[in-house]
TIFIGU-775645 format. One record per residue (C-alpha): y, x, z; residue number from 1. Coordinates in nm, 3 decimals, always signed. Layout:
# residues N
R    north     east       up    k
R        Y        X        Z  NUM
...
***
This chain:
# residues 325
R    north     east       up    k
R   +7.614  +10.428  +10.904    1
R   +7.511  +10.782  +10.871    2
R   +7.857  +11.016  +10.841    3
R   +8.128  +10.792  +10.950    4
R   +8.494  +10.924  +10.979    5
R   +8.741  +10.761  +11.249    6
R   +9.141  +10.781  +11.184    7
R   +9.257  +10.763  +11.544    8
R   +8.943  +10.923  +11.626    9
R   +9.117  +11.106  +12.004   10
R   +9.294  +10.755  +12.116   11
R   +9.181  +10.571  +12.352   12
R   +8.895  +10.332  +12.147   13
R   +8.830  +10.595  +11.910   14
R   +8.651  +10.795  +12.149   15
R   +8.467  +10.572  +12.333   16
R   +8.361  +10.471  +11.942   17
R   +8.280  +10.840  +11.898   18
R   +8.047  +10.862  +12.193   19
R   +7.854  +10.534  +12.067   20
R   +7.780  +10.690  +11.716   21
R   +7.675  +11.005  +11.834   22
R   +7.472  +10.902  +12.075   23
R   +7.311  +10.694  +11.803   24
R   +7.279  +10.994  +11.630   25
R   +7.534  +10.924  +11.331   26
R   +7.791  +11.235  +11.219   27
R   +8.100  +11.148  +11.336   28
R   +8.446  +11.309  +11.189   29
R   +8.758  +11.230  +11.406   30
R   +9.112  +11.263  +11.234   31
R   +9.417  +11.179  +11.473   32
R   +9.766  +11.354  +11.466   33
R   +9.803  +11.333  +11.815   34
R  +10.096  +11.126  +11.864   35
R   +9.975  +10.877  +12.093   36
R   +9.556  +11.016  +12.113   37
R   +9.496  +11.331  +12.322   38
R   +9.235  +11.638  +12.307   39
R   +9.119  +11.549  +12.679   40
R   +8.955  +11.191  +12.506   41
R   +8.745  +11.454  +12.294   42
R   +8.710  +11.742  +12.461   43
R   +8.343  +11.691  +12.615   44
R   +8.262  +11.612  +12.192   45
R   +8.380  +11.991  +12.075   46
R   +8.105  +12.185  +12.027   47
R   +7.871  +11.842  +11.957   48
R   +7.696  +11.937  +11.648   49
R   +7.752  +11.615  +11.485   50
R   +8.103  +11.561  +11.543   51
R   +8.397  +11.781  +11.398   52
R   +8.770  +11.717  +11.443   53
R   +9.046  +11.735  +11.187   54
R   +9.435  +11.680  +11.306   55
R   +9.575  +11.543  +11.046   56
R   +9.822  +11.226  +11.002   57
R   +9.734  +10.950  +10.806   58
R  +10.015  +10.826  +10.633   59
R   +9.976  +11.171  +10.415   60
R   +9.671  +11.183  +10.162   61
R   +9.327  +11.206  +10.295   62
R   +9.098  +11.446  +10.228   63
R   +8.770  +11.533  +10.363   64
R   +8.502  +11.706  +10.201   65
R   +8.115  +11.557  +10.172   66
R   +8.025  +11.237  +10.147   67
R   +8.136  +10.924  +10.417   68
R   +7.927  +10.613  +10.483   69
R   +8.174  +10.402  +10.671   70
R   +8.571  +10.471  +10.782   71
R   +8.663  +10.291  +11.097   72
R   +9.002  +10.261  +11.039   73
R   +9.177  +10.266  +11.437   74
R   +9.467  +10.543  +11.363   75
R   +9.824  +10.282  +11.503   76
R  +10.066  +10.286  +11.787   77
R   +9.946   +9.983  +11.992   78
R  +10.162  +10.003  +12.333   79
R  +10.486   +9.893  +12.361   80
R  +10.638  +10.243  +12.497   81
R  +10.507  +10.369  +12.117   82
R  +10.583  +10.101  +11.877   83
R  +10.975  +10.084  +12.027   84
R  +11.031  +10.426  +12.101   85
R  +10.852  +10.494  +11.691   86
R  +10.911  +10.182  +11.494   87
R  +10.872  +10.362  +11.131   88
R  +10.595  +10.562  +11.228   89
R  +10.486  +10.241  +11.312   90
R  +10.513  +10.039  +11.035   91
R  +10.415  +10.342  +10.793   92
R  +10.085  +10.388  +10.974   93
R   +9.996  +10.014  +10.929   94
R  +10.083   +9.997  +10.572   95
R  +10.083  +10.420  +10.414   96
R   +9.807  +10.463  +10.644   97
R   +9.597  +10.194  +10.550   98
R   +9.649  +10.241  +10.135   99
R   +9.514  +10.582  +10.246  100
R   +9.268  +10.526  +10.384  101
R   +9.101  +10.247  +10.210  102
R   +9.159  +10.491   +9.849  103
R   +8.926  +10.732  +10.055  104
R   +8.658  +10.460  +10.117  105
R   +8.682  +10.356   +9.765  106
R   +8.634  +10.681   +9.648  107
R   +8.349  +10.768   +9.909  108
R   +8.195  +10.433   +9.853  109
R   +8.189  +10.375  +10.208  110
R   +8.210  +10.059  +10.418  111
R   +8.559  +10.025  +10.571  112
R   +8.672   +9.886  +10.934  113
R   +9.032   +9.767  +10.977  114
R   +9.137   +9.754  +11.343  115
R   +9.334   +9.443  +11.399  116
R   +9.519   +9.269  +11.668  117
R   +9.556   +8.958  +11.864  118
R   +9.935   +9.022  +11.793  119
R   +9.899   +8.873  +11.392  120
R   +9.939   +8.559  +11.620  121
R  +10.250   +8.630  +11.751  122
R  +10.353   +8.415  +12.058  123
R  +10.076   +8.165  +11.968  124
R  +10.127   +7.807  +11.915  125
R   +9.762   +7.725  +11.923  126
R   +9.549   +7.817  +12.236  127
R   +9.281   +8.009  +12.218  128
R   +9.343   +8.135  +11.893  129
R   +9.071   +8.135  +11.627  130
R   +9.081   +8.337  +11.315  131
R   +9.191   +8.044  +11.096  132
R   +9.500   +8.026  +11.281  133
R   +9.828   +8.220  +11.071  134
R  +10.051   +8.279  +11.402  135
R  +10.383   +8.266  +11.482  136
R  +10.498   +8.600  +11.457  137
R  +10.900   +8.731  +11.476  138
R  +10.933   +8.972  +11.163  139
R  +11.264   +9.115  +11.277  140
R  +11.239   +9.110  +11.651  141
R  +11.118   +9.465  +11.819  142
R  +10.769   +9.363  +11.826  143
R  +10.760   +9.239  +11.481  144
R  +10.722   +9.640  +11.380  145
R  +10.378   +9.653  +11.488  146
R  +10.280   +9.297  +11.428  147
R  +10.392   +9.305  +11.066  148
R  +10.208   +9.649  +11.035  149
R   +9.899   +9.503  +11.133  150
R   +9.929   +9.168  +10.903  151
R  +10.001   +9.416  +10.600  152
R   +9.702   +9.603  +10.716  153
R   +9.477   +9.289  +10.689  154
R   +9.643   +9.174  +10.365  155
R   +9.579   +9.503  +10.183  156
R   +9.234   +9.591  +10.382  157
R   +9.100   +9.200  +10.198  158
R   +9.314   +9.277   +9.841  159
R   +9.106   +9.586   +9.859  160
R   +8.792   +9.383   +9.873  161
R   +8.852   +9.112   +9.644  162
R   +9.003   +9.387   +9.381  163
R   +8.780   +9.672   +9.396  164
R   +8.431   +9.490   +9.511  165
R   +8.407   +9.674   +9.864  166
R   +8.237   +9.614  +10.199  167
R   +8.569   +9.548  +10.403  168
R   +8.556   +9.444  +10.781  169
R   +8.818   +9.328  +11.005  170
R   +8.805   +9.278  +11.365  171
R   +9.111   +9.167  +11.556  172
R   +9.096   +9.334  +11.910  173
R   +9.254   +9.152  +12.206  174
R   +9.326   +9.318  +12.515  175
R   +9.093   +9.597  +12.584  176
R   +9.102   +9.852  +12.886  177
R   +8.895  +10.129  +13.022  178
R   +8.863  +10.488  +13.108  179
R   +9.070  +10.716  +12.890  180
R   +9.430  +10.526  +12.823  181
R   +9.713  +10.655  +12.863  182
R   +9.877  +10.617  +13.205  183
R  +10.218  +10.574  +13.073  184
R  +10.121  +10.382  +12.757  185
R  +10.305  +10.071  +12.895  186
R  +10.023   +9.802  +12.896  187
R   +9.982   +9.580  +13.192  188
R   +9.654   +9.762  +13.278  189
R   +9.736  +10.100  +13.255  190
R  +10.123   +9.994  +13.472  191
R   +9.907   +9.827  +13.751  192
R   +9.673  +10.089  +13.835  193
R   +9.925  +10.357  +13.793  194
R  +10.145  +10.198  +14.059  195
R   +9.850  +10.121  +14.304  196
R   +9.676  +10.439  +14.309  197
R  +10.069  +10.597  +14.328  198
R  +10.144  +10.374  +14.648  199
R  +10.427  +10.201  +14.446  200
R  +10.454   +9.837  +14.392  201
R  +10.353   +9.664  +14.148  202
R  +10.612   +9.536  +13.919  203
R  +10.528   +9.173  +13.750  204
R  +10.740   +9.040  +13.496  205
R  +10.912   +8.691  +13.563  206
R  +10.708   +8.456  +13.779  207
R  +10.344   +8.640  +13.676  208
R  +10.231   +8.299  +13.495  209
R  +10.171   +8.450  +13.161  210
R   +9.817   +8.433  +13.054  211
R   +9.591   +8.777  +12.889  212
R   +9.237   +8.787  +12.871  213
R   +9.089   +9.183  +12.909  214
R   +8.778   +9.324  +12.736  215
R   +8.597   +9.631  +12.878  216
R   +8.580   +9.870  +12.560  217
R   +8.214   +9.910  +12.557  218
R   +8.176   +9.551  +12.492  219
R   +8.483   +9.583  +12.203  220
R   +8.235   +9.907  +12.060  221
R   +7.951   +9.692  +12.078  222
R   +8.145   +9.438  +11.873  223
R   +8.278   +9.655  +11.662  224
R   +7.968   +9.815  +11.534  225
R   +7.802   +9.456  +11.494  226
R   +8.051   +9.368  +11.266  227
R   +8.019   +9.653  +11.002  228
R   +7.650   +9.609  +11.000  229
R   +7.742   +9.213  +10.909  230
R   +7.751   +9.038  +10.591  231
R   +8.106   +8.881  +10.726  232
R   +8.425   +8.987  +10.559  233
R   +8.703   +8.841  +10.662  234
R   +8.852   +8.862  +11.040  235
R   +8.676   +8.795  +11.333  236
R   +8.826   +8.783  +11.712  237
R   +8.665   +9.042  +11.917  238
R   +8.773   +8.991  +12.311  239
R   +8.689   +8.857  +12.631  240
R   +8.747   +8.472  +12.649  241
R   +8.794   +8.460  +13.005  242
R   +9.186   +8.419  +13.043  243
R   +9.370   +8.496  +13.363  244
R   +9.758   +8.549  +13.453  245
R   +9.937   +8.831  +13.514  246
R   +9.957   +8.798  +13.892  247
R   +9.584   +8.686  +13.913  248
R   +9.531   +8.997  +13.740  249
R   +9.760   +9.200  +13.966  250
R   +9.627   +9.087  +14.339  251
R   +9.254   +9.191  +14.155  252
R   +9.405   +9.558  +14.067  253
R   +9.526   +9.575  +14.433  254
R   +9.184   +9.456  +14.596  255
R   +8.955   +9.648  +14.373  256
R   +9.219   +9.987  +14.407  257
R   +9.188   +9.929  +14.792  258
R   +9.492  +10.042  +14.825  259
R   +9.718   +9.770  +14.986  260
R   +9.995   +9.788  +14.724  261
R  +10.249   +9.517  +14.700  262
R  +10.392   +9.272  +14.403  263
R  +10.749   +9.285  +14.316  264
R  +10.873   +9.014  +14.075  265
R  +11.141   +9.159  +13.841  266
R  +11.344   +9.020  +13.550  267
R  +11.256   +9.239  +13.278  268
R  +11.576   +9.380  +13.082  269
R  +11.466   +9.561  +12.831  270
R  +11.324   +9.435  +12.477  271
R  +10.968   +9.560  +12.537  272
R  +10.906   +9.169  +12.695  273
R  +11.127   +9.015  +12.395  274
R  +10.901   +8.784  +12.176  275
R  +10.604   +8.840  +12.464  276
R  +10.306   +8.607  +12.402  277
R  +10.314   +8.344  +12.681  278
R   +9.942   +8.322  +12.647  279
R   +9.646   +8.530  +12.480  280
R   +9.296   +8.409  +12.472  281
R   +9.072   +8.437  +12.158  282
R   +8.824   +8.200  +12.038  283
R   +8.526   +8.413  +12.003  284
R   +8.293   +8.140  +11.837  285
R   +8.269   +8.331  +11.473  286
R   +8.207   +8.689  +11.681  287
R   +7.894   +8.429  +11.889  288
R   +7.762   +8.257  +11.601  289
R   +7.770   +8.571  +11.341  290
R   +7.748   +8.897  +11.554  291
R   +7.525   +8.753  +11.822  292
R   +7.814   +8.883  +12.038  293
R   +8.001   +8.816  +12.383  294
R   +8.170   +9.053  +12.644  295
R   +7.894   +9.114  +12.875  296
R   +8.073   +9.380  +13.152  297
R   +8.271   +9.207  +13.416  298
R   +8.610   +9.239  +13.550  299
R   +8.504   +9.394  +13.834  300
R   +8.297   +9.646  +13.719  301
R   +8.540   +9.758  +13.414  302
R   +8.827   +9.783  +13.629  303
R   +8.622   +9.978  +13.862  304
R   +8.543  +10.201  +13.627  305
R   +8.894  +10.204  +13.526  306
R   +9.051  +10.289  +13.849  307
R   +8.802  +10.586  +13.934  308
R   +8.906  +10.719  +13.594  309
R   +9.254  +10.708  +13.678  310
R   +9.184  +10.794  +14.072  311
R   +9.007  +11.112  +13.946  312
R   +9.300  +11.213  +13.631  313
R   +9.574  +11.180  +13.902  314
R   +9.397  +11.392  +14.130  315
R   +9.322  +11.689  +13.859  316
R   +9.721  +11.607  +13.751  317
R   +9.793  +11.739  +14.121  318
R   +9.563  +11.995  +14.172  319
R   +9.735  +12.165  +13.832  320
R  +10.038  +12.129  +13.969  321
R   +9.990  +12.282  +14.277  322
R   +9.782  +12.578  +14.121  323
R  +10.101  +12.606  +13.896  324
R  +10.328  +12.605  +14.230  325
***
């Protein structure tokens, strides 16, 4: 892949990309405006001789000097708390920042990597969900902001393809989790850690029956960085198959956290829950039989992993506060 640039490149999954390619000893440029990524994700890269960052926001046009073999394509506002509290943003980085992005590929002649969602199926009426399936997604409900942005995304990343000849990829990304969200990002994850490791309940929505399925995010990486060395161009599901609910999910953060932490069941009243999947689980066949591919870090460990993370952020969060004091 050689020099690869990554819009999004201080999120969350950008990093963790970031680390991957340099290790495997690509040049990596990272361009994020910082809305939603933060320096902290990147901050053991500055000085790295092959990676450089550039704040800059996506939606404006693109430059960056030299040549670029591949564009992983991750800049969007993914989490609830974002996509309500920013819906334009929103739908201009899905659609503004896509056009821009792809016109740099085309003009670099570099491979391109579109980071989709499980949410172009909506509340799905098909379970799992393969790539062949169209969704059933809300256009005008609160949601329908990001999910709309996304299914533009895909419709101009494969125009792009068919139009100008290119070497487009798309992988849609079901739920991932690791070291390195954000603690207030919203996502079920990040909310039940948070609350454990802060001796607060933790707060599941309804009766806990609705179904996810989580991904550590270096298996997604490794997925990722199959695909754009692939001959496939059209989506593929990248996620872990293995589909629990909520409140399964919820008594695991508790045990694992060690921390004893109880389950409140609350009516949700806000419209972050409006237009909710009931269930999420992809069909990873394509991602098996073409990438050679399948989650291979378990629950366990990746929420382990996940809860030190969060165990050790909290506890720098309060030593700078009491230094401040």
């Amino acid at each position: 892949m050689g020099r690869v640039l990554i819009t999004g490149g201080a999120g969350f999954i950008g990093s963790h990309l970031a680390d991957r390619l340099l290790d495997e000893g690509h040049e990596v440029i990272a361009l994020d405006n910082l809305s939603t990524g933060h320096p902290r994700n990147i901050a053991h890269l500055i000085g790295h001789p092959g990676f450089k960052f550039l704040k800059y926001d996506v939606t404006d046009y693109i430059h960056v000097e030299g040549p670029l073999d591949t564009i992983f394509h991750l800049a969007s506002l993914p989490s609830p708390v974002d996509y309500l509290r920013m819906p334009i943003p929103t739908l201009k980085v899905g659609a503004l920042g896509t056009h821009k992005a792809l016109g740099l590929a085309r003009a670099k002649g570099a491979s391109f990597l579109l980071a989709s969602t499980s949410e172009v199926y909506g509340d799905p009426e098909v379970h799992p969900q393969p790539e062949e399936y169209w969704g059933n997604v809300n256009p005008v409900g609160p949601r329908g902001v990001y999910d709309e942005s996304k299914r533009f995304a895909e419709a101009m990343t494969m125009a792009y393809q068919r139009n100008h000849h290119m070497a487009n990829y798309i992988c849609r990304i079901f739920n991932t989790y690791g070291p390195r969200m954000r603690a207030d990002d919203g996502r079920v994850v990040t909310n039940f850690v948070a609350q454990a490791l802060r001796g607060e309940s933790l707060t599941v929505y309804d009766d806990g029956s609705r179904t996810r399925s989580f991904c550590f995010v270096s298996d997604l990486v490794d997925g990722m960085l199959r695909l754009v060395q692939s001959d496939h161009h059209e989506p593929v599901n990248l996620g872990n198959p293995n589909e629990m609910s909520i409140l399964e999910f919820a008594e695991r953060v508790v045990k694992l956290s060690g921390t004893g932490a109880e389950v409140d069941f609350i009516k949700p009243e806000d419209e972050r829950t409006q237009d909710d999947p009931k269930t999420r689980r992809p069909d990873i066949s394509k991602a098996r039989e073409l990438l050679g591919w399948e989650p291979s870090v378990s629950l366990d460990d990746g929420l382990s992993k996940t809860i030190d993370y969060f165990r050790d952020l909290f506890e720098s969060e309060k030593g700078g506060a009491t230094r401040q004091a």
